[in-house]
C-alpha positions as CSV (number, residue, x, y, z in Angstrom):
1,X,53.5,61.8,51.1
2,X,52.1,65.3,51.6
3,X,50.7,65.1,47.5
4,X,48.9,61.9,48.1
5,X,47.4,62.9,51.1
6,X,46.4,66.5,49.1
7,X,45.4,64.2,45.7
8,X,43.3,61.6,48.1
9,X,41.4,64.5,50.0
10,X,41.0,66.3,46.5
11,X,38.8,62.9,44.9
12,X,37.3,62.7,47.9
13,X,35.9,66.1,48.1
14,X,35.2,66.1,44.3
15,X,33.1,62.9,44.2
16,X,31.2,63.7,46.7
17,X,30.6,67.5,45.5
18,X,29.7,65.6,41.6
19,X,27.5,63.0,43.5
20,X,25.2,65.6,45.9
21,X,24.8,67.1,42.1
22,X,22.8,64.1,41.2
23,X,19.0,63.4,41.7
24,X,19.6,60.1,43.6
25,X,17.4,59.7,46.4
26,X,20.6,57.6,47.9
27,X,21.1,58.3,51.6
28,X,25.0,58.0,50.9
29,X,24.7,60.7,48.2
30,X,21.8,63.2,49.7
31,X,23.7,63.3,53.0
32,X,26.6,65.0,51.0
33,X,23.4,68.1,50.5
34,X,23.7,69.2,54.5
35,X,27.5,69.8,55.2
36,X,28.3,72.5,51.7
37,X,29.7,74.9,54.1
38,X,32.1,72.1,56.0
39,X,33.1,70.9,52.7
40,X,33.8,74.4,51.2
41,X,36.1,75.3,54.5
42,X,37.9,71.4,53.7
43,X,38.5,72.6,50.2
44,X,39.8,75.9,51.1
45,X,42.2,74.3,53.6
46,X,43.4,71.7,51.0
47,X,43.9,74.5,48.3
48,X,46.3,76.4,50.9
49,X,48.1,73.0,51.3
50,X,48.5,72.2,47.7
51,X,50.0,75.7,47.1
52,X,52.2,75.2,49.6
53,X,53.2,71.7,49.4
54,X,52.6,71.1,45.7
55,X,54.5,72.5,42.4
56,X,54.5,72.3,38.8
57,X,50.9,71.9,36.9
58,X,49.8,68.9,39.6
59,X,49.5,71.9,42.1
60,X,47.6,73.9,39.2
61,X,45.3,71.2,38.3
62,X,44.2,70.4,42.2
63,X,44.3,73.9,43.1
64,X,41.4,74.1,40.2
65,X,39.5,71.2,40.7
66,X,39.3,72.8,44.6
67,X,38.2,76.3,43.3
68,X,35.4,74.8,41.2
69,X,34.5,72.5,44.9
70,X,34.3,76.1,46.3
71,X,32.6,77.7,43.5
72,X,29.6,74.9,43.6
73,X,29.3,74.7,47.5
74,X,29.1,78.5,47.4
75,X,26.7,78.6,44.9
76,X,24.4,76.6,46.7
77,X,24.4,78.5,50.2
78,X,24.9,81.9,48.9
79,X,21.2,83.2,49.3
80,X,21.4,81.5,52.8
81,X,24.6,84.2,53.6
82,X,24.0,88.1,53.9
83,X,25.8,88.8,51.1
84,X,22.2,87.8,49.2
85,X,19.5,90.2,48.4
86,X,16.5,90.0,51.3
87,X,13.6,88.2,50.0
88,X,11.5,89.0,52.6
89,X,11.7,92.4,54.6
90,X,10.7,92.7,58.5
91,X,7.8,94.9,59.4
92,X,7.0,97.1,62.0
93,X,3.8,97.1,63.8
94,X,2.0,98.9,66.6
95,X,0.7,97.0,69.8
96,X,-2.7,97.2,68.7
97,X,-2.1,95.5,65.7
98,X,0.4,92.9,67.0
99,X,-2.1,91.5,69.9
100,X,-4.3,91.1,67.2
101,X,-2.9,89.9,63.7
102,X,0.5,88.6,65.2
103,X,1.2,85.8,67.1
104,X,4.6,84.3,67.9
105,X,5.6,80.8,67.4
106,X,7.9,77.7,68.2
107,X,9.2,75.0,66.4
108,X,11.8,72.9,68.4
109,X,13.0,69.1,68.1
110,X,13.1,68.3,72.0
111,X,15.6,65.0,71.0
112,X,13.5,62.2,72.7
113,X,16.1,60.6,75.2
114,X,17.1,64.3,76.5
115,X,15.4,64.2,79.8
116,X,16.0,68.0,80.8
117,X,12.4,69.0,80.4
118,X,13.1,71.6,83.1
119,X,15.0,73.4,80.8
120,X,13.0,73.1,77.5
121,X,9.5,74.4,80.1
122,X,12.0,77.6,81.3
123,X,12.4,78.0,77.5
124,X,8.6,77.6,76.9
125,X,8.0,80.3,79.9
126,X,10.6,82.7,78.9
127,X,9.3,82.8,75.1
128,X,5.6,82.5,75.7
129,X,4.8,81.4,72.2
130,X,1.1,81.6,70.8
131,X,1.6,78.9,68.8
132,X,3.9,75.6,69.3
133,X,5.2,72.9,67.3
134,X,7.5,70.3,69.4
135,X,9.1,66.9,67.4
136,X,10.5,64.0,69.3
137,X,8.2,63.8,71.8
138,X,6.9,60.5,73.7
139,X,4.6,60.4,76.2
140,X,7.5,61.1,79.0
141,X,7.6,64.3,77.4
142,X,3.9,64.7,77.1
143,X,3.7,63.9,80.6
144,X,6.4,66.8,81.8
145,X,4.9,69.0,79.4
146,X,1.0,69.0,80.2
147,X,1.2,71.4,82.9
148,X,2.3,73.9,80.9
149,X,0.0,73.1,77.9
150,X,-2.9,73.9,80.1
151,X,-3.1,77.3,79.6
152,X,-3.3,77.1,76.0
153,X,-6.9,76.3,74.2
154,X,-6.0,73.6,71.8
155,X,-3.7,71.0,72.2
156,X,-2.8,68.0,70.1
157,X,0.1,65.3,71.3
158,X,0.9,62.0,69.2
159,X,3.4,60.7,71.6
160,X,5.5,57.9,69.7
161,X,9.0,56.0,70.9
162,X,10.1,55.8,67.2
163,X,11.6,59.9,68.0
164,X,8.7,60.9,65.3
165,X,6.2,61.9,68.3
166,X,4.7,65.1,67.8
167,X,3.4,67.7,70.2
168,X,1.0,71.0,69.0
169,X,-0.3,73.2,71.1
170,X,-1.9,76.9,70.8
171,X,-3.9,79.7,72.1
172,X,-5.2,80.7,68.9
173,X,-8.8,79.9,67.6
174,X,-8.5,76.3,65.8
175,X,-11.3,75.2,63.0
176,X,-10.1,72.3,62.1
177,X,-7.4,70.3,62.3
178,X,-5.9,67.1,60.9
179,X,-2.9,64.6,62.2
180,X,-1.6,62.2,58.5
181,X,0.6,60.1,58.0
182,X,1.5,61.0,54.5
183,X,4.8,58.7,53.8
184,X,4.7,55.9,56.9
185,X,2.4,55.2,59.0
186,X,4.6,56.2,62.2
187,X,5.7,59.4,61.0
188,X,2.9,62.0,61.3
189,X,2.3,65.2,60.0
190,X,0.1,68.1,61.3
191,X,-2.5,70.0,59.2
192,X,-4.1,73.0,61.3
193,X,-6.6,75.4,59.8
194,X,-6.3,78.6,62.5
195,X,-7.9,81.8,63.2
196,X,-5.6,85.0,64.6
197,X,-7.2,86.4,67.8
198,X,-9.0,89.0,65.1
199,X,-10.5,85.9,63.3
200,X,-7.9,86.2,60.1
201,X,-7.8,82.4,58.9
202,X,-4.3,81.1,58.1
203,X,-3.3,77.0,57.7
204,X,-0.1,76.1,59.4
205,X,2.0,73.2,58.3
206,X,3.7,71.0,60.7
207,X,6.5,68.6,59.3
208,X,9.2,66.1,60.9
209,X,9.7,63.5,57.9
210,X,12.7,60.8,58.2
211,X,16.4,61.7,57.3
212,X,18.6,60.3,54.8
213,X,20.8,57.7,57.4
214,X,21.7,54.3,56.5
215,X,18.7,52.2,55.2
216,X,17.0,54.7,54.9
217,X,16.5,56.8,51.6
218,X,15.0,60.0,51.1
219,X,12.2,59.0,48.8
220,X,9.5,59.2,52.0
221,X,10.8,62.6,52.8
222,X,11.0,64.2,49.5
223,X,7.5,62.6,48.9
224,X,5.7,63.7,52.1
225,X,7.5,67.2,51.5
226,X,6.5,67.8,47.7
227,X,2.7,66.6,49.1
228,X,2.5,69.1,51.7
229,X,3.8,71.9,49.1
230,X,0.9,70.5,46.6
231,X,-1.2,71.0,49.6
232,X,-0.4,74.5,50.6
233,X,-0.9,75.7,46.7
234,X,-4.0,74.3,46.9
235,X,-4.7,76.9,49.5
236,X,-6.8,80.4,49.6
237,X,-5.4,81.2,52.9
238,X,-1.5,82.2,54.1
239,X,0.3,79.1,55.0
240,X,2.8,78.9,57.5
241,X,5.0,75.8,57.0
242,X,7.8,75.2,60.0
243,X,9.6,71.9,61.3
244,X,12.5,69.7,61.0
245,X,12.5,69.0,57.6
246,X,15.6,66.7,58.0
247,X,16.8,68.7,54.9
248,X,18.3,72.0,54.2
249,X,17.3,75.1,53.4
250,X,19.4,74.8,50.1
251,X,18.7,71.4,48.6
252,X,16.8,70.6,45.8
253,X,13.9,68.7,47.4
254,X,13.2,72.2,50.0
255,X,13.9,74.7,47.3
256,X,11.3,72.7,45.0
257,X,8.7,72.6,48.3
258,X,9.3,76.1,48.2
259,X,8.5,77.3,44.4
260,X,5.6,74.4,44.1
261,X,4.0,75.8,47.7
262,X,4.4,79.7,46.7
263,X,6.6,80.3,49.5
264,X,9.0,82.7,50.7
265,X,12.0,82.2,53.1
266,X,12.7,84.8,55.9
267,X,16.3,83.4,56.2
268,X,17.6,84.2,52.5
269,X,20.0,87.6,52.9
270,X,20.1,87.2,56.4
271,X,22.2,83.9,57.0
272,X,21.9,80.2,57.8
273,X,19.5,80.4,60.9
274,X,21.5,77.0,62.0
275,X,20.1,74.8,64.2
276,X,21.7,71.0,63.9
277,X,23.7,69.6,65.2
278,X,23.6,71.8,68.3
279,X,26.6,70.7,69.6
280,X,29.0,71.7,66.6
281,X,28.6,76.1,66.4
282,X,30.7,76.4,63.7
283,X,29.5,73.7,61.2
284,X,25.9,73.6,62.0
285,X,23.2,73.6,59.4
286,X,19.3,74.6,58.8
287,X,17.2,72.0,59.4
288,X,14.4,73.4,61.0
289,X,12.3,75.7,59.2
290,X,9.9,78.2,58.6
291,X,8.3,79.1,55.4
292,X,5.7,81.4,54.4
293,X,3.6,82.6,51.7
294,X,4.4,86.2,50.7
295,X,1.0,87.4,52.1
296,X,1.8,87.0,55.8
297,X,4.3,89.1,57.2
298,X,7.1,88.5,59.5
299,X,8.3,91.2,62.9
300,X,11.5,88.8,63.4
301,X,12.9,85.4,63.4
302,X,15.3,83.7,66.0
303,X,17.2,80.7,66.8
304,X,17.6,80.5,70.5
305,X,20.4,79.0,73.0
306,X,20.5,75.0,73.6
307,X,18.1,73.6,76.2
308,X,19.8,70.1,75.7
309,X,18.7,68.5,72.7
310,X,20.3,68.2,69.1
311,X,18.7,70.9,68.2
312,X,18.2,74.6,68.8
313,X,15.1,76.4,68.8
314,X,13.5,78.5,66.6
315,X,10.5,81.8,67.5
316,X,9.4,84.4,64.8
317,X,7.1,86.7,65.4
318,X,4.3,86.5,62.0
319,X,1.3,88.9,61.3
320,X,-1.5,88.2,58.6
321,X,-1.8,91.6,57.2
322,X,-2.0,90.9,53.5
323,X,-1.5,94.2,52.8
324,X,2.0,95.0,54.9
325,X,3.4,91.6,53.7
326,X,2.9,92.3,50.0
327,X,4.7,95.7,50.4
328,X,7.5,94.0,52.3
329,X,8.1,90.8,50.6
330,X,9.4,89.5,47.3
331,X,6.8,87.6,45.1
332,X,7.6,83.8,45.0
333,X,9.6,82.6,42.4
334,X,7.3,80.7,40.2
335,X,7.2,77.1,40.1
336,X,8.0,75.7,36.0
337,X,7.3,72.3,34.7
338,X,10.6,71.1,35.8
339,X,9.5,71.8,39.4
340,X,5.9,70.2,38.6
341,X,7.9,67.2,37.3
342,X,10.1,67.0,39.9
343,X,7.6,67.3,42.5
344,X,5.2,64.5,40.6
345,X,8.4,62.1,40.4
346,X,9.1,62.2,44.2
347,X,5.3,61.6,45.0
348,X,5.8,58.8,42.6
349,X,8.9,57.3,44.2
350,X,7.4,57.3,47.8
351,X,4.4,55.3,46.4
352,X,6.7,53.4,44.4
353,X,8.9,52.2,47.7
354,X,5.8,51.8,49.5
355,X,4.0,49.5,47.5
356,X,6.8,47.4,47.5
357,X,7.4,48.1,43.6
C-alpha cells in the first residue's frame, strides 16, 4: 500500500511540475507557478518515504524523478532565496537627502469583506507612507478611510464590489495621472506621473489584474501585465511598479514584465518577501510587488504583520538619485526577441479572448 500511495503522489507531483513548464495560459496549469516551494517540501517528504519504504530500482527510479521535482522547483525560486547574488544593493542616505529625494510607500490588498478598518488605519498611522496604493477596496472602505486620506494632497479612489476597487493616495506633487482599464473593463489600473518633494519626476505603476481561478485564465493578466512593462520602457523617467500582481515573483509572465520594462527586483538575494495567503507563514508566496528601474534607489523594503486581510503589507523606503542607484544596483537583464515575442503573444491573446475570437 505504502508504494502506491508513494508512486500516486510521485505522478502527481511530476505532472504538475511538467505542466507549470508549459506556456498554457490554463488556470489549472498556471496555478501550479505559485506553490514551487510547497511542492519542493512534498517532494522532499516523499523522497524520505520512498527510501524508507521502497527497495530495489522502483525506489531508485521515484527517488529520481523526485530529485529532478526538486531540482526544477529550486531552480525557479532560487534568486528569490539568499543564497542568490543581490541584484540590487540598499543605500544609505542622510536626512537632508531622504526628506527630499525619498519617500516611502505602501502597497496592501485590504481583502474587501475584511471589515477591520481600525486596524488597517493604525497600520496607515504607524507607517505614515508618502505614497499609497490599496486593492480591494469598495466604497465601505473608502468611506472608513477618507479621514485619514485628508491629510494627503492627491487622492484617487475607484471603489468597485467586484474586489478590483482601487484606492491611491499621496503627498507628493502629482502631474498627471490616469485610471485604465487595460484587460476588462472592471479591473482598473493606475498610471501616475509624480514629482519628489525636490521636483525629481518619476511614474509609478499601480496593478491588481485577475488571478488564474476556475473560469478564469490568465490571458487578461499576462496581457495587462506585458502592456504595463511596454509602457514603462517607453519611459524617460524611473518607474516604480508595485501591486498584487496575482502572480509570482518567479513565473514566466513577471520575469518577462521585468526584462521588457528594464526593471530590477529588490527581493532577489534577499528572500521571498511573502505576502499571500496571510494565514499560511510557512507556505506563503509573493504576490505583491515592487519593481524598479535600476536608476531609483532603494533605503529598505518590508512586509509587515497582518491587519486582517489575505494579505500582508508591504513599505520600502525609494530615493530618485540616479546617481546612488546606478552605483548600487545591477543593470537590468536585457530583454531578447524571445521576451519581445512572448510579450507581443500575451497582448495578442488578451485581445484575442476579448474580442470573442
Amino acid at each position: 500500500m505504502a508504494n502506491i500511495i508513494i508512486g500516486i503522489i510521485t505522478a502527481f507531483l511530476l505532472t504538475i511540475t511538467a505542466a507549470s513548464a508549459t506556456e498554457t495560459s490554463f488556470w489549472w496549469v498556471r496555478m501550479w507557478d505559485f506553490p514551487r516551494f510547497m511542492i519542493a517540501c512534498v517532494s522532499l517528504i516523499t523522497m524520505i518515504c520512498a527510501f524508507i519504504f521502497m527497495s530495489g530500482g522502483t525506489r531508485w527510479t521515484v527517488m529520481l524523478a523526485l530529485a529532478a521535482v526538486i531540482g526544477w522547483q529550486a531552480y525557479r525560486i532560487f534568486p528569490y532565496t539568499p543564497l542568490a547574488a543581490k541584484e540590487v544593493a540598499f543605500a544609505t542616505v542622510d536626512d537632508d537627502v531622504k526628506q527630499t529625494q525619498c519617500f516611502k510607500v505602501l502597497s496592501f490588498n485590504v481583502l474587501q469583506t475584511n471589515r477591520n478598518y481600525r486596524a488597517t488605519l493604525d497600520m496607515l498611522e504607524r507607517e505614515d507612507p508618502d505614497l499609497v496604493l490599496l486593492l480591494e477596496t469598495d466604497q465601505k472602505w473608502v468611506d472608513a478611510l477618507a479621514p485619514f486620506m485628508e491629510k494627503y494632497r492627491f487622492r484617487e479612489t475607484v471603489p468597485l464590489d467586484n474586489l478590483y476597487g482601487l484606492t491611491f493616495f499621496t503627498r507628493l506633487p502629482v502631474t498627471r495621472h490616469e485610471v485604465r482599464y487595460i484587460a476588462e473593463q472592471d479591473t482598473p489600473s493606475i498610471f501616475v506621473w509624480m514629482e519628489t518633494h525636490e521636483g525629481k519626476p518619476f511614474h509609478f505603476i499601480g496593478l491588481h489584474p485577475r488571478p488564474p481561478v476556475p473560469g478564469q485564465n490568465t490571458e487578461n493578466r499576462d496581457g495587462e501585465i506585458a502592456i504595463a512593462a511596454k509602457l514603462a520602457a517607453e519611459e524617460h523617467v524611473p518607474v516604480l511598479a508595485m501591486g498584487d500582481f496575482n502572480d509570482v515573483a518567479w513565473s514566466k509572465t513577471s520575469q518577462t514584465f521585468k526584462r521588457i520594462g528594464g526593471y530590477v527586483d529588490p527581493r532577489i538575494g534577499r528572500g521571498f518577501y511573502a505576502t499571500f495567503p496571510a494565514y499560511w507563514p510557512i507556505f506563503r508566496w509573493p504576490l505583491d510587488h515592487m519593481f524598479i528601474t535600476p536608476n531609483i534607489a532603494i533605503t529598505e523594503i518590508n512586509v509587515l504583520r497582518s491587519t486582517g486581510s489575505d494579505h500582508l503589507p508591504v513599505t520600502a523606503t525609494f530615493c530618485i538619485q540616479k546617481q546612488l542607484a546606478r552605483k548600487l544596483n545591477d543593470d537590468p537583464e536585457d530583454a531578447d526577441a524571445e521576451d519581445r515575442q512572448d510579450a507581443n503573444e500575451m497582448i495578442e491573446k488578451m485581445v484575442d479572448k476579448n474580442s470573442g475570437s
